[in-house]
BADREN-664475 format. One record per residue (C-alpha): x, z, y; residue number from 0; residue in one letter. Coordinates in steps of 0.05 Angstrom, whole numbers, padded with zeros to 5 digits. Each point is the difference from the previous one (the first is absolute). Layout:
N
NODE;east;up;north;n;res
NODE;X;Z;Y;NUM;A
...
***
This chain:
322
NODE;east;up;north;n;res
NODE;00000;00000;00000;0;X
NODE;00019;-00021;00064;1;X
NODE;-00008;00059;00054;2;X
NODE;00010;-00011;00084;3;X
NODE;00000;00052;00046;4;X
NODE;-00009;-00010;00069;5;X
NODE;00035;00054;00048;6;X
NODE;00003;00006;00077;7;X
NODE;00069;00022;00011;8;X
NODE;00065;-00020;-00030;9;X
NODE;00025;00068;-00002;10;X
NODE;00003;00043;-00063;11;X
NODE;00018;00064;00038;12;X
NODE;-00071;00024;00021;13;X
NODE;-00060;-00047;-00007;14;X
NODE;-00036;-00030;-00047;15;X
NODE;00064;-00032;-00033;16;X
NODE;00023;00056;-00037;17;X
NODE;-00073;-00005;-00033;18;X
NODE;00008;-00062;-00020;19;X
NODE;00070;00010;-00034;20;X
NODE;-00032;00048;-00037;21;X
NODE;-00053;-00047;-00027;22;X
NODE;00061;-00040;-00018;23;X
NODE;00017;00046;-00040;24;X
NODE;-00057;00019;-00029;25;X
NODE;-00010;-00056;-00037;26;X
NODE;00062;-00031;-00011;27;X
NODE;-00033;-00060;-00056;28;X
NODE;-00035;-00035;00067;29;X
NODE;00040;-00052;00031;30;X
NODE;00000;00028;00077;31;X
NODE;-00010;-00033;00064;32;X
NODE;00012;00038;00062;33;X
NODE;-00021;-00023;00066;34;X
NODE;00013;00031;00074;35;X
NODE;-00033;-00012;00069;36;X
NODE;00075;00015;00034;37;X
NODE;00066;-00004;-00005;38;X
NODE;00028;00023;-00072;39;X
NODE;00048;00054;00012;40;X
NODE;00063;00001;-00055;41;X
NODE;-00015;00068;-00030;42;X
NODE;-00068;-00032;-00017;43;X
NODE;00036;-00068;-00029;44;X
NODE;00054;00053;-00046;45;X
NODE;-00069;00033;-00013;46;X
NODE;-00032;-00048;-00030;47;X
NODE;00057;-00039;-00031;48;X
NODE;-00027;-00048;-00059;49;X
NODE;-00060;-00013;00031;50;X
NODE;-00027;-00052;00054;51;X
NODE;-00004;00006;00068;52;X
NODE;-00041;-00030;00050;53;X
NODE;-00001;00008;00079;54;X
NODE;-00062;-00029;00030;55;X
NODE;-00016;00001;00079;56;X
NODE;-00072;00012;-00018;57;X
NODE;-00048;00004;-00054;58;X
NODE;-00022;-00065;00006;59;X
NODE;00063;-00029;-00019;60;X
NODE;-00024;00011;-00075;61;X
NODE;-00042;-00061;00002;62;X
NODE;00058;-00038;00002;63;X
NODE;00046;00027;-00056;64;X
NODE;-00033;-00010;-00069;65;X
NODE;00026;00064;-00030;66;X
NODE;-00046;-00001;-00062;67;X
NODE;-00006;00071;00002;68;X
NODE;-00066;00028;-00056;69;X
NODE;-00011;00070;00043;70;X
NODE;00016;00015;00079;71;X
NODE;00017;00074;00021;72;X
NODE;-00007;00001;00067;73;X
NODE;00028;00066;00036;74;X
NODE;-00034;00017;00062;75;X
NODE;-00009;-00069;00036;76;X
NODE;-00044;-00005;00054;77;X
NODE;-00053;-00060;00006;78;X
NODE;00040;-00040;00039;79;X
NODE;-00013;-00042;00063;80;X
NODE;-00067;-00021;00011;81;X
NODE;-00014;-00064;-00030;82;X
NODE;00057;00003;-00053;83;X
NODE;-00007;00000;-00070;84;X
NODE;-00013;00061;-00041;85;X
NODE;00033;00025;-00071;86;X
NODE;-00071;-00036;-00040;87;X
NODE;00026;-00069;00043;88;X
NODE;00071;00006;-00028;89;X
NODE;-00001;00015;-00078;90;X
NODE;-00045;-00021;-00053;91;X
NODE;00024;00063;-00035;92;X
NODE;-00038;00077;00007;93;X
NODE;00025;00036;00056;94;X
NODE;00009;00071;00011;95;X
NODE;00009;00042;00071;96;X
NODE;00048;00055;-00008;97;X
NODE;-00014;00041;00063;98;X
NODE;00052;00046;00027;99;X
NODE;-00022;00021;00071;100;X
NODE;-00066;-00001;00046;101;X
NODE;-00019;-00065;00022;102;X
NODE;-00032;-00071;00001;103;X
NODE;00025;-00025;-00067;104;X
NODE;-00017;-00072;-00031;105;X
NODE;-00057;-00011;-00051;106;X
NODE;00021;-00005;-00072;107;X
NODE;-00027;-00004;-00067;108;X
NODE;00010;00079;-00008;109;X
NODE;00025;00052;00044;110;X
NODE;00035;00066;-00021;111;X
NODE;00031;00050;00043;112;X
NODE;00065;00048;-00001;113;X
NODE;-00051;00068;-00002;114;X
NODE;-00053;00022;00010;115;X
NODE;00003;00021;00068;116;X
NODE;00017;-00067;00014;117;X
NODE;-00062;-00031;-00023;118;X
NODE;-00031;00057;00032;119;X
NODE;00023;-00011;00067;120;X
NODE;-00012;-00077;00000;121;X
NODE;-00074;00014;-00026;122;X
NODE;-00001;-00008;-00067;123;X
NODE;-00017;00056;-00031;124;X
NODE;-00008;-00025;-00069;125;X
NODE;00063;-00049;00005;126;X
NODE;00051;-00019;-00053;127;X
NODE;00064;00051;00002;128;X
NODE;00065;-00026;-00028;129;X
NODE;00058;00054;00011;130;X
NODE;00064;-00025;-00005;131;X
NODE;00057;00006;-00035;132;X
NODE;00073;00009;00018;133;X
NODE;00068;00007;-00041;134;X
NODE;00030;00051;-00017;135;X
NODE;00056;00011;00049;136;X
NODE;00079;-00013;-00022;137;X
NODE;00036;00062;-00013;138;X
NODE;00055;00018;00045;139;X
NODE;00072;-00014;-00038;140;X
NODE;00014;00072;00036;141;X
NODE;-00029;00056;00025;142;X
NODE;-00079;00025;-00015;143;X
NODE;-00035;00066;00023;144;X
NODE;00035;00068;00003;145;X
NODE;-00050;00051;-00021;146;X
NODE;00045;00051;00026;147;X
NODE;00014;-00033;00062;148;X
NODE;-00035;-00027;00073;149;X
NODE;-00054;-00031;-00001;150;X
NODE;-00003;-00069;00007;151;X
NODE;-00063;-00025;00037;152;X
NODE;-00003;-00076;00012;153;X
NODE;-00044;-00044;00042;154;X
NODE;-00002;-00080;-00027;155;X
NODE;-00036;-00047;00049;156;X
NODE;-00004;-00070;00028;157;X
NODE;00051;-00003;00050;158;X
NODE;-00044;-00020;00055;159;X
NODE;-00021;00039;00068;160;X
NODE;-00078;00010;-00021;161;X
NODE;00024;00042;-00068;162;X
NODE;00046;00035;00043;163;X
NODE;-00032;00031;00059;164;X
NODE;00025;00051;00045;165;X
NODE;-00041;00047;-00016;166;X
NODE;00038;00005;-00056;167;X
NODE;00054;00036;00036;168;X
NODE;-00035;00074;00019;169;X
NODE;-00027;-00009;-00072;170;X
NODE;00058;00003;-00034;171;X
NODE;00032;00048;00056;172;X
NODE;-00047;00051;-00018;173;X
NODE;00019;-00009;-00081;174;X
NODE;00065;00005;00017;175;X
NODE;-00001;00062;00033;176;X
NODE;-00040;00033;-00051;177;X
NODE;00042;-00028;-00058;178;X
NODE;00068;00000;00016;179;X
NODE;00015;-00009;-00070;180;X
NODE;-00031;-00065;-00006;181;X
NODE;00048;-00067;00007;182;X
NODE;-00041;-00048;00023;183;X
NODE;00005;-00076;-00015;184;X
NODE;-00031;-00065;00027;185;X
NODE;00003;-00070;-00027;186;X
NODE;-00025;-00050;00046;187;X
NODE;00018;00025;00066;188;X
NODE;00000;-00035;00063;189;X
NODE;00074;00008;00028;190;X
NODE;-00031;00011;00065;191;X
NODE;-00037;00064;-00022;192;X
NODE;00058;00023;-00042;193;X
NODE;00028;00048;00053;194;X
NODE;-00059;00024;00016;195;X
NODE;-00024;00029;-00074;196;X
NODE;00068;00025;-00014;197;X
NODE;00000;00051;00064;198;X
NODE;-00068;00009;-00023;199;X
NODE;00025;00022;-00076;200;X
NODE;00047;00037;00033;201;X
NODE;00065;-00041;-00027;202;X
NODE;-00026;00001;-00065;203;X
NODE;-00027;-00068;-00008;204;X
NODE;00028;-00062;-00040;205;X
NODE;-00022;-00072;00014;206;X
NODE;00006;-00052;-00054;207;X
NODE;-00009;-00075;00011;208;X
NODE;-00067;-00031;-00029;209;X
NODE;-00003;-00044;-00049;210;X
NODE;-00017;-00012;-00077;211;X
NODE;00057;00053;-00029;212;X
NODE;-00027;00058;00036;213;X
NODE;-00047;00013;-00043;214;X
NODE;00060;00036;-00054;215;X
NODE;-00001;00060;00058;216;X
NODE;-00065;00031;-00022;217;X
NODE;00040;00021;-00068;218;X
NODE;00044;00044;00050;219;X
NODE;-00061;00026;00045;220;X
NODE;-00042;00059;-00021;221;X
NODE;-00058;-00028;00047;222;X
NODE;-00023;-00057;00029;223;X
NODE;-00034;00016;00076;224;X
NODE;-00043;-00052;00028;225;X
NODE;-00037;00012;00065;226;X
NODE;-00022;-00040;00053;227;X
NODE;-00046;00028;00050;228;X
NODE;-00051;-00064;00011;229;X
NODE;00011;-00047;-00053;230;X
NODE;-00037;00007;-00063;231;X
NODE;00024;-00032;-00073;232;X
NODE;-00038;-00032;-00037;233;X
NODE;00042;00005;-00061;234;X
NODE;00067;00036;-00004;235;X
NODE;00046;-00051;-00042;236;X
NODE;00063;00052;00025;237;X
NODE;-00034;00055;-00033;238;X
NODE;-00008;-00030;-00069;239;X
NODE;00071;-00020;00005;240;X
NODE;00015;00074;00012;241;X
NODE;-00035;00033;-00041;242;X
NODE;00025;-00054;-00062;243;X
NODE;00067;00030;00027;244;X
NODE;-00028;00069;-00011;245;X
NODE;-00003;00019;00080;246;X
NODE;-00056;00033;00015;247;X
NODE;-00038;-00039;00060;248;X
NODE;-00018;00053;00069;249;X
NODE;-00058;-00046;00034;250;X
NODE;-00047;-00013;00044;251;X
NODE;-00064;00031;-00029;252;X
NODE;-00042;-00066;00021;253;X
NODE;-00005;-00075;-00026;254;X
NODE;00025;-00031;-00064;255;X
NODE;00041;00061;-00006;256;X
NODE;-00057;00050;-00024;257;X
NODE;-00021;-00036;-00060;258;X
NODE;00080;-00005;-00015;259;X
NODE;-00002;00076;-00002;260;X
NODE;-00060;-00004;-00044;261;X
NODE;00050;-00018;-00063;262;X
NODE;00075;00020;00025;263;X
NODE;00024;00069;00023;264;X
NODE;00014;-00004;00068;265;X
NODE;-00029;00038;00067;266;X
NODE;-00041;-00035;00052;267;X
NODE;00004;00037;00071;268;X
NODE;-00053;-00009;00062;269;X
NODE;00048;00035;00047;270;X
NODE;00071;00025;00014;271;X
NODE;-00009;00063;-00030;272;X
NODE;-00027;-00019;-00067;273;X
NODE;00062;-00051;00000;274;X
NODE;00048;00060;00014;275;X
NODE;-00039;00045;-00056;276;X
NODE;00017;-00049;-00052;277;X
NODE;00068;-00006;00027;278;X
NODE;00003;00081;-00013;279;X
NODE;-00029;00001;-00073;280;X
NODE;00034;-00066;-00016;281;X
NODE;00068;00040;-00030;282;X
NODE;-00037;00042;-00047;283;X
NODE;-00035;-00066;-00018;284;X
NODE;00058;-00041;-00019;285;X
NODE;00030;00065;-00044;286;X
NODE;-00051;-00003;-00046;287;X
NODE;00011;-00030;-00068;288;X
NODE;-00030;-00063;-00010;289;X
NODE;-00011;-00016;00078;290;X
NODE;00040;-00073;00006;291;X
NODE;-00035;-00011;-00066;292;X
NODE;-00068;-00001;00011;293;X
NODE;00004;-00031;00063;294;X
NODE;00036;-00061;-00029;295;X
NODE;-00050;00008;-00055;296;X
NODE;-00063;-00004;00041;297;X
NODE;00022;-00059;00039;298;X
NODE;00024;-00030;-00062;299;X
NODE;-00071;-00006;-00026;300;X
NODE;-00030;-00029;00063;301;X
NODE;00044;-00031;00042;302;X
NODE;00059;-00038;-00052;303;X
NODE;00007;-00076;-00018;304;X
NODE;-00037;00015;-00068;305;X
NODE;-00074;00032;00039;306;X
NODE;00005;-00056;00053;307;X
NODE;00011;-00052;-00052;308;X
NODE;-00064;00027;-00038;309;X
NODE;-00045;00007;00065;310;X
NODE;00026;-00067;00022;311;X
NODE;-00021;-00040;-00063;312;X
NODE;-00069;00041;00005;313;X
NODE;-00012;-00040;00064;314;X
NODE;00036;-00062;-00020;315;X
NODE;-00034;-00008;-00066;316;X
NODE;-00075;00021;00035;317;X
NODE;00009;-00055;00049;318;X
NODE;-00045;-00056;-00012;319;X
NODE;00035;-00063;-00010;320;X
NODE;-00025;-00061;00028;321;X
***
C-alpha cells in the first residue's frame, strides 16, 4: 500500500512532522510519500531517509504529480484559497484529516483528532481520537539520573518566541528560589532569552540546542516541567517521549495534557504553587522502588510504536475505500 502524507511545515522539530515520522514508522510495509507546504529543512530529509520527499508551494500542486498514492493522511491542512481544489478533487483514494490544533481544516473522507479535548474544543464532541505515538528515546552513551544527586528538571520546547514567553521568567524565579536544589534545563531556547532565565534560575540553568538528539536527555532528568501561561496543548508528544524515558512529566493541568495523566504517572499543576509542591515531594518519589519503571511502563502501553501502530490500522482498515 501506497501511503502520502501531506504536512505544512518542513520542519521535524515541533509540528506536525514529527507525527508523521512516526507514522513512518509505524508501519514500515507501506511504501511512503511525504509531502510539505515549505521548505524541507535537513534534519527532516536525515529524518526520513529511504523515503520520498516532496515540496509543493500549495496543495493544489497535487493535481499535477500522479503519485498513485491508495490512502491520503492529511495532517492539519487548512481548506485552502477560495476557489482551489480540495483533498476529494486531488485523489481517487479515501482520505483521512489528522487534526492537530484548532482551526479551519479541509474536508476529508474521515476526520480523527490528537484527544479528546481537541475534538472538544473544535466542536465535535463525539469525534474520532487518534493519540499518537513516539519512539522511545536513544539512550545516552553516558551519564543517566543520580538518585542520590540534584535534581534534574528539564523544559523541551519549540524554539520559537510564542512557546517561550516572558512570563516564563518570574515563573521559574519563584521555583528557583524555593528549590535551590533543583538544576534546571531547557532545550529549545531562544538565545535572546537565554540570559534572562539563567539570572532567573539563579545560575543554575543549562541550555541545550534543539533538535532531533535531545530527546536522549529525558533518561538523565528526574522531571519533565512544561508550563506556559496562555497556550494550551492539545496533545503533549514531549511528554510521551518522557515518560517512555521514564521522566515523570510536571504540566499544565489543562488540554491534551489531562487525559495524558489519565494513563501515566505524572502531576498536572493550575498554579505556581501546585508546580513547586510536586517539585517538593518529587525526591521521595523518585526513591521509591519501581518509580522509573512504571512510568516507562505506562507510557509503554499507550503511547509506543506498537499501540499507535494498532490504533492506526483501526482507522486505516475502517476507512471506506472507494
Amino acid at each position: 500500500m501506497h501511503l502520502l502524507q501531506v504536512c505544512n511545515v518542513g520542519e521535524i522539530t515541533g509540528g506536525t512532522g514529527a507525527c508523521a515520522w512516526s507514522v513512518t514508522r509505524a508501519l514500515p510495509e507501506m511504501r511512503h510519500t511525504i509531502a510539505f507546504l515549505s521548505r524541507i529543512a535537513p534534519a527532516t530529509s536525515t529524518a526520513f531517509a529511504g523515503h520520498t520527499l516532496r515540496e509543493w508551494g500549495s496543495l493544489d500542486e497535487a493535481r499535477d504529480q500522479n503519485l498513485g498514492a491508495d490512502l491520503v493522511l492529511l495532517h492539519n491542512m487548512g481548506p485552502g484559497r477560495r476557489g482551489s481544489l480540495g483533498p476529494r478533487d486531488l485523489w481517487t483514494g479515501p482520505t483521512i484529516q489528522y487534526v492537530h490544533s484548532a482551526g479551519a481544516r479541509a474536508a476529508a473522507d474521515r476526520t480523527v483528532y490528537c484527544s479528546r479535548w481537541l475534538a472538544e474544543t473544535c466542536g465535535n464532541v463525539d469525534g474520532e481520537v487518534l493519540w499518537q505515538g513516539v519512539p522511545q528515546p536513544v539512550p545516552p552513551r553516558e551519564g543517566g539520573r543520580d538518585v542520590g544527586g540534584r535534581l534534574r528538571v528539564g523544559r523541551i520546547c519549540t524554539p520559537i518566541a510564542r512557546k517561550w514567553p516572558d512570563a516564563l521568567l518570574p515563573f521559574y524565579a519563584v521555583l528557583a528560589q524555593r528549590h535551590p536544589q533543583v538544576q534546571w534545563e531547557f532545550v529549545g531556547c531562544p538565545l535572546a532569552m537565554q540570559p534572562m532565565l539563567q539570572n532567573a534560575c539563579r545560575g543554575q540553568a543549562v541550555f541545550h540546542r534543539a533538535g532531533w538528539s535531545a530527546r536522549s536527555l529525558f533518561w538523565n532528568w528526574d522531571a519533565l516541567l512544561y508550563h506556559h501561561p496562555t497556550l494550551t496543548e492539545s496533545f503533549g508528544r514531549t511528554v510521551a517521549e518522557a515518560a517512555r524515558a521514564g521522566c515523570m512529566p510536571l504540566v499544565d493541568a489543562r488540554g491534551g495534557f489531562l487525559e495524558q495523566l489519565e494513563v501515566l504517572p505524572g502531576v498536572g499543576c493550575r498554579t505556581l504553587d501546585e508546580f513547586s509542591r510536586a517539585l517538593e515531594e518529587l525526591p521521595n518519589r523518585r526513591r521509591s522502588p519501581g518509580f522509573v519503571a512504571d512510568i516507562c511502563a505506562a507510557a509503554d502501553q499507550h503511547f509506543s510504536m506498537t499501540a499507535f501502530r494498532k490504533r492506526l490500522w483501526q482507522v486505516i482498515e475502517s476507512t471506506p475505500r472507494a
